[in-house]
C-alpha positions as CSV (number, residue, x, y, z in Angstrom):
1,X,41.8,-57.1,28.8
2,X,38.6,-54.6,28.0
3,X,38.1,-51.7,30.2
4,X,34.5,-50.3,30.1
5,X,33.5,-46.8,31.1
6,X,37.0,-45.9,32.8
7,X,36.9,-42.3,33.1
8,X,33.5,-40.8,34.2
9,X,30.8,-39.7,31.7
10,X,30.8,-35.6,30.4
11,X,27.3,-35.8,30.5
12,X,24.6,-37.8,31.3
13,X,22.7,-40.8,29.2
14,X,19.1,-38.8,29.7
15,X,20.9,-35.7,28.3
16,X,22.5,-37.3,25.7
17,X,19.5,-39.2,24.3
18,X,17.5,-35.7,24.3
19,X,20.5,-34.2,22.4
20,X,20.0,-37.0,19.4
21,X,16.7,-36.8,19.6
22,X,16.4,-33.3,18.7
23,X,18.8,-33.2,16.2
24,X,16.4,-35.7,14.1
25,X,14.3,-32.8,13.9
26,X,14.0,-31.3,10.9
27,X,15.1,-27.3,10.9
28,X,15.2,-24.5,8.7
29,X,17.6,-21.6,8.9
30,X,16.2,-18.5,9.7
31,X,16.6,-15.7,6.8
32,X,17.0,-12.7,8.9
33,X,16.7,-11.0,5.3
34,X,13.6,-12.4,4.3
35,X,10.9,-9.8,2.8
36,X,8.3,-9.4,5.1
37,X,5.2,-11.9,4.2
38,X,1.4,-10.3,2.5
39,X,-0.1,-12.3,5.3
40,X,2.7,-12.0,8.3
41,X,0.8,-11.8,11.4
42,X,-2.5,-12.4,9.9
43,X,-2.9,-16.1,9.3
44,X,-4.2,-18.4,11.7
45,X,-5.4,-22.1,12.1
46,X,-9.4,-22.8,12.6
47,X,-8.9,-25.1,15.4
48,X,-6.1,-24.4,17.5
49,X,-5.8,-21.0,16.5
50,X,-1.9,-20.5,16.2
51,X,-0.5,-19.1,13.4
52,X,0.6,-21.0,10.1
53,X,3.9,-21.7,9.5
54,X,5.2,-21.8,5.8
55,X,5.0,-24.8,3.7
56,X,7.5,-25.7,0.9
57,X,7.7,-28.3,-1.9
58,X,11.4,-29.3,-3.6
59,X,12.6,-26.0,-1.5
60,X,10.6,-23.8,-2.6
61,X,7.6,-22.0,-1.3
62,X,4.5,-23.2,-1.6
63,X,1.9,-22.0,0.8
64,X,0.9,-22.2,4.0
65,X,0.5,-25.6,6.9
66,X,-0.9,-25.2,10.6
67,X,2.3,-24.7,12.6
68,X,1.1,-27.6,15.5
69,X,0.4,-29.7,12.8
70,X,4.1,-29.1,11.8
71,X,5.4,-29.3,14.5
72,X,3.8,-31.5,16.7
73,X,2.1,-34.3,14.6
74,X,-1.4,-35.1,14.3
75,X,-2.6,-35.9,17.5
76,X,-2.8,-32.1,18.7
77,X,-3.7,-30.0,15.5
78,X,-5.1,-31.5,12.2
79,X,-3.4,-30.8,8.9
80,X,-4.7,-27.4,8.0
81,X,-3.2,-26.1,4.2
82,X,-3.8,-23.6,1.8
83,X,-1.7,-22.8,-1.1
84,X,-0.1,-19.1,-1.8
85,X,-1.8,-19.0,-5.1
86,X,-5.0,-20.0,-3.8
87,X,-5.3,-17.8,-0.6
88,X,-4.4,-14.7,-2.5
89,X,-6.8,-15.2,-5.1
90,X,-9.6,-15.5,-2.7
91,X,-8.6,-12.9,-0.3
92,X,-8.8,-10.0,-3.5
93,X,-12.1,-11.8,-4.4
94,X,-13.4,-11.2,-0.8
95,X,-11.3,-7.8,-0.3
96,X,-12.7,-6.6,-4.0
97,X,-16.5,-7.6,-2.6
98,X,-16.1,-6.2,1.3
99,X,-15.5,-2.4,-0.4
100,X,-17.7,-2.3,-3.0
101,X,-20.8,-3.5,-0.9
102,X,-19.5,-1.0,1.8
103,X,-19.5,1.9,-0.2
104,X,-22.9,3.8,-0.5
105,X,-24.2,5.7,-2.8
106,X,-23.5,9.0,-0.8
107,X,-20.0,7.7,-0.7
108,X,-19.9,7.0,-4.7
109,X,-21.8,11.0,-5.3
110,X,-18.7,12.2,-3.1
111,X,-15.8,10.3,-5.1
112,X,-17.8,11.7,-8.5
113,X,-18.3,15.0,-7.3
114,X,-14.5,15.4,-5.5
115,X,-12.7,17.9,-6.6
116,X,-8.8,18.5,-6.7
117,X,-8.7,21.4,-3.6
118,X,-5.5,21.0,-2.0
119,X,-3.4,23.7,-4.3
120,X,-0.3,24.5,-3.3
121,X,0.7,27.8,-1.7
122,X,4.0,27.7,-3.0
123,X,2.7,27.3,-6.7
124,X,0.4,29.9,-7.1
125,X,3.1,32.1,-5.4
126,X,5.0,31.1,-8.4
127,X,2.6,31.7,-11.0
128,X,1.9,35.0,-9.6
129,X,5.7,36.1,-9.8
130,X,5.9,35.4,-13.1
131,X,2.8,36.8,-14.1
132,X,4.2,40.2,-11.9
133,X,7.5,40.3,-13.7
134,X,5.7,39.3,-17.3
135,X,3.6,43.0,-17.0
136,X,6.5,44.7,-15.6
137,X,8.4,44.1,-18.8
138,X,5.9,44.9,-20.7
139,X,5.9,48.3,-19.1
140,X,9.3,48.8,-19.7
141,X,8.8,47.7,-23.7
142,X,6.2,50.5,-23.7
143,X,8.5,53.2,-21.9
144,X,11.4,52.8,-24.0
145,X,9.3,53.2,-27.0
146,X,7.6,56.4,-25.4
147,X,11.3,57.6,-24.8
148,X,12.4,56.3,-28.3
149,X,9.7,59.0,-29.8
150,X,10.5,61.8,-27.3
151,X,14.4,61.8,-28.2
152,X,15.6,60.6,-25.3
153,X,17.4,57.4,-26.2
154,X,18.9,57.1,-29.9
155,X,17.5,54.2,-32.3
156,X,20.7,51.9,-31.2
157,X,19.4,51.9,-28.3
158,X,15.6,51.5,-28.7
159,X,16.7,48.3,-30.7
160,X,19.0,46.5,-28.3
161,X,16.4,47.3,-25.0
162,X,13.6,46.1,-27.6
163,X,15.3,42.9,-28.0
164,X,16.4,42.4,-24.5
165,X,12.9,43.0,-23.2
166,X,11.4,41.0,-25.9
167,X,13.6,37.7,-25.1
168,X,12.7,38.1,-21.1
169,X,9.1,38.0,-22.1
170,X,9.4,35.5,-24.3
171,X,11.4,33.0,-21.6
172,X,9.1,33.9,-18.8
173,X,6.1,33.1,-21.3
174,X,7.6,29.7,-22.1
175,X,8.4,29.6,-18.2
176,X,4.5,30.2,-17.2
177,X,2.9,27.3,-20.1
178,X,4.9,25.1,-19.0
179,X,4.4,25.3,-15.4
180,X,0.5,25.2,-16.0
181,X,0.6,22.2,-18.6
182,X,2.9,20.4,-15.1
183,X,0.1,20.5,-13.4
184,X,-2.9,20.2,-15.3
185,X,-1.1,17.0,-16.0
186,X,-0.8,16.0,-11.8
187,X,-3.3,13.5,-10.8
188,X,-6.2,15.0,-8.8
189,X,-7.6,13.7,-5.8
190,X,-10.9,12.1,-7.5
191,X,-8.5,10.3,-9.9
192,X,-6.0,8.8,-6.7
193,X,-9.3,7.6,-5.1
194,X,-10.9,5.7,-8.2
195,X,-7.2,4.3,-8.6
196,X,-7.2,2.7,-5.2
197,X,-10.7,1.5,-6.1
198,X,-9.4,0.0,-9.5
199,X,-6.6,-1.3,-7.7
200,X,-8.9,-3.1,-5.4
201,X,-11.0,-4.3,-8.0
202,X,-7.9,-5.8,-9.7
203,X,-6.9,-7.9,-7.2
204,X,-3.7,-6.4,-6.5
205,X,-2.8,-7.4,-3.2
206,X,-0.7,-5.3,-1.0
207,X,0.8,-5.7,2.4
208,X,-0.8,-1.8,3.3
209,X,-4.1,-3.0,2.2
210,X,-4.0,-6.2,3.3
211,X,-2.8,-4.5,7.4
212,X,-5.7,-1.9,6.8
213,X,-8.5,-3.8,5.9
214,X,-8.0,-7.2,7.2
215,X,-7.8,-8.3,11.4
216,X,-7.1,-11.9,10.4
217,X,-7.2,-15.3,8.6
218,X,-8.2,-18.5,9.6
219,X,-7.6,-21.9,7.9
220,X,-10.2,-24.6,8.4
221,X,-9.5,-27.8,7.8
222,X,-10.8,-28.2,4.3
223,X,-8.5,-25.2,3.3
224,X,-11.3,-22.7,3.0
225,X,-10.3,-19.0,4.8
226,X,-12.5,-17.3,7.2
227,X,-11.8,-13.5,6.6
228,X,-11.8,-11.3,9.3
229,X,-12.2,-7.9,8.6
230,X,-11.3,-4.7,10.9
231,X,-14.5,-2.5,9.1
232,X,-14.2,0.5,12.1
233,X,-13.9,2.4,8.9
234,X,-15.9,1.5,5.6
235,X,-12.8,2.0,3.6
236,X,-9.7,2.1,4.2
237,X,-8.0,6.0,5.6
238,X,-6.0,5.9,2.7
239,X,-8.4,6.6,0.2
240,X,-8.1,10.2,0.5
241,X,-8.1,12.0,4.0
242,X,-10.9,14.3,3.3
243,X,-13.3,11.5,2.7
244,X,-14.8,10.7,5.7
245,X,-16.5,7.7,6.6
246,X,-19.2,6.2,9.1
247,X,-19.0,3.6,11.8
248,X,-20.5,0.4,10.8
249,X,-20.0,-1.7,14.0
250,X,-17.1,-3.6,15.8
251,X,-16.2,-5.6,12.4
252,X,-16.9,-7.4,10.1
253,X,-16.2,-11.3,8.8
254,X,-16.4,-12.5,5.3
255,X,-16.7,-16.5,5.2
256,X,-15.8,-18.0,1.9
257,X,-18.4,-20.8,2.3
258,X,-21.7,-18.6,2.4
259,X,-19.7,-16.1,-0.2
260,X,-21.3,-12.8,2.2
261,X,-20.3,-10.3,4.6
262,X,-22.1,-9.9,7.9
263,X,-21.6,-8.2,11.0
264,X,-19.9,-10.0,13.8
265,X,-21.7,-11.1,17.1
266,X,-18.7,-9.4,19.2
């Protein structure tokens, strides 16, 4: 004889059948190691404006996919993509563009004409101790010759204090050139700026100047990126912190499409 069902049900067939159904759904473990993304917090989709999740080919990562789309198939949220390659390269393109049509010509005379100001107390303390103790010596040298000639100390003498004082200058000489060749050779302020500037113009992409320059990111459909950019400053603050910079309004967008930067309506 067949028994069905004899002992009552653990849970029930509504919560079971939710249980299988979510465990068809495809999941990836969470790397609480992961680097922190370029773009973390930055890229959005055109149309239903939540952020995109990462896309991957053969395991490996490959760009970028609306996260609704992902997650909850066509019918909310088209298929928004954009590769990693490609959204770099035209983020430098439109970074490399927003600075250099921000910077005026007033701005450019005041990279030329900056100077290196910011000298340290500490190291022209130093230079001044040593050029202190360098003369004292030297007054020594010259008072134990004048005491050589007056009879005061014998010529053993003279010769070993001649030689003392002599390798004291000497060190202290070799002390003082090669603390002024150190810094001649430290980068000065005009030189950090146009680095930052190069940099910029090289495309290298950096999570700091991607958070300082850019508000946010949005996919369209095609793929193309809308760039949003924060502009409260022309440049970004870390350029060098004497350089001051205008306003030039709430922000700034730079669409892709019409390849130009214009203010934003906000």
């Amino acid at each position: 004889m067949l028994f069905r069902n004899p002992l009552e049900p653990v849970i029930d067939i509504e919560t079971w059948n939710m249980v299988q159904k979510r465990q068809k759904i495809r999941t990836r473990k969470l790397n609480v190691c992961e680097e922190e993304g370029l773009f973390s917090g930055k890229l959005f989709c055109a149309d239903c404006k939540k952020p995109m999740a990462r896309h991957y080919t053969g395991g490996n990562f490959s760009g970028f996919v609306c996260r609704t789309y992902k997650r909850q198939g066509r019918q909310f949220c088209r298929s928004h993509k954009i590769t990693k390659e490609e959204l770099e390269d035209r983020v430098s393109l439109a970074v490399s563009k927003a600075v250099e049509r921000q910077l005026t010509e007033k701005d450019r005379a005041e990279l030329s004409a900056l100077k290196y100001q910011d000298e340290n107390l500490q190291e022209k303390q130093t230079q001044e101790a040593l050029a202190r103790r360098i003369d004292s010596l030297m007054r020594y040298k010259r008072g134990c010759f004048e005491k050589f000639l007056d009879g005061v100390i014998t010529e053993e003498d003279f010769c070993v204090y001649q030689a003392e004082y002599k390798e004291q200058i000497m060190a202290l000489e070799n002390q003082r050139a090669l603390f002024c060749a150190q810094k001649e050779s430290e980068p000065c302020a005009q030189v950090e700026a146009w680095k930052l500037l190069d940099e910029i113009r090289g495309r290298n992409l950096s999570r700091e100047l991607v958070n300082g320059l850019i508000e946010k990111i949005e996919v369209g459909m095609d793929g193309e990126p809308t760039i949003y950019f924060w502009f409260r400053e022309a440049v970004p603050k870390s350029l060098h912190p004497k350089m001051k910079r205008s306003m030039c309004g709430d922000g700034g967008i730079y669409s892709w499409e019409r390849d130009r930067i214009c203010e934003s309506d906000e």
